[in-house]
C-alpha positions, 0 to 999 in steps of 0.5 A, spaced: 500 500 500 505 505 501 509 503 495 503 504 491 502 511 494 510 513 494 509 511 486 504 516 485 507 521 488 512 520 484 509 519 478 505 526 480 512 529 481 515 527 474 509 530 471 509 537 474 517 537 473 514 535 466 510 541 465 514 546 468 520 545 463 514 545 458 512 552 461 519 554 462 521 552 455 515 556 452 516 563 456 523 563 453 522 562 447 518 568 446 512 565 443 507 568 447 511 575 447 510 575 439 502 573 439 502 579 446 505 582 440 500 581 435 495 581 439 496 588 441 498 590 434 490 589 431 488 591 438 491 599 437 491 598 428 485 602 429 486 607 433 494 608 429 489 609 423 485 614 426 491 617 428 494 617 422 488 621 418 488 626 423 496 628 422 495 627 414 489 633 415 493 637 419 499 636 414 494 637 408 491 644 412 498 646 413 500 645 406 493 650 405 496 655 409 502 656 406 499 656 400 495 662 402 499 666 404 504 665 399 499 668 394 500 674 390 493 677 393 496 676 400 502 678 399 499 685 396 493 685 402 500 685 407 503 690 401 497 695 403 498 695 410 505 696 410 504 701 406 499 704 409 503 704 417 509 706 415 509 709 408 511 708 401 518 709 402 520 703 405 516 699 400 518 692 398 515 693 391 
C-alpha cells in the first residue's frame, strides 16, 4: 500500500517537473511575447489609423496655409498695410 502511494507521488512529481520545463521552455522562447505582440498590434491598428488621418489633415491644412499666404493677393493685402503704417518709402515693391 505505501509503495503504491510513494509511486504516485512520484509519478505526480515527474509530471509537474514535466510541465514546468514545458512552461519554462515556452516563456523563453518568446512565443507568447510575439502573439502579446500581435495581439496588441490589431488591438491599437485602429486607433494608429485614426491617428494617422488626423496628422495627414493637419499636414494637408498646413500645406493650405502656406499656400495662402504665399499668394500674390496676400502678399499685396500685407503690401497695403505696410504701406499704409509706415509709408511708401520703405516699400518692398
Amino acid at each position: 500500500m505505501r509503495e503504491k502511494q510513494y509511486l504516485r507521488f512520484l509519478k505526480f512529481i515527474a509530471f509537474a517537473g514535466i510541465m514546468t520545463a514545458a512552461v519554462i521552455s515556452v516563456l523563453k522562447s518568446g512565443i507568447i511575447q510575439r502573439k502579446i505582440n500581435e495581439f496588441k498590434k490589431k488591438f491599437n491598428y485602429k486607433k494608429n489609423r485614426d491617428s494617422m488621418i488626423l496628422i495627414a489633415k493637419n499636414i494637408n491644412h498646413d500645406i493650405k496655409n502656406i499656400e495662402r499666404r504665399t499668394s500674390p493677393l496676400y502678399h499685396e493685402k500685407n503690401q497695403e498695410k505696410y504701406d499704409k503704417l509706415w509709408g511708401d518709402d520703405y516699400s518692398c515693391n
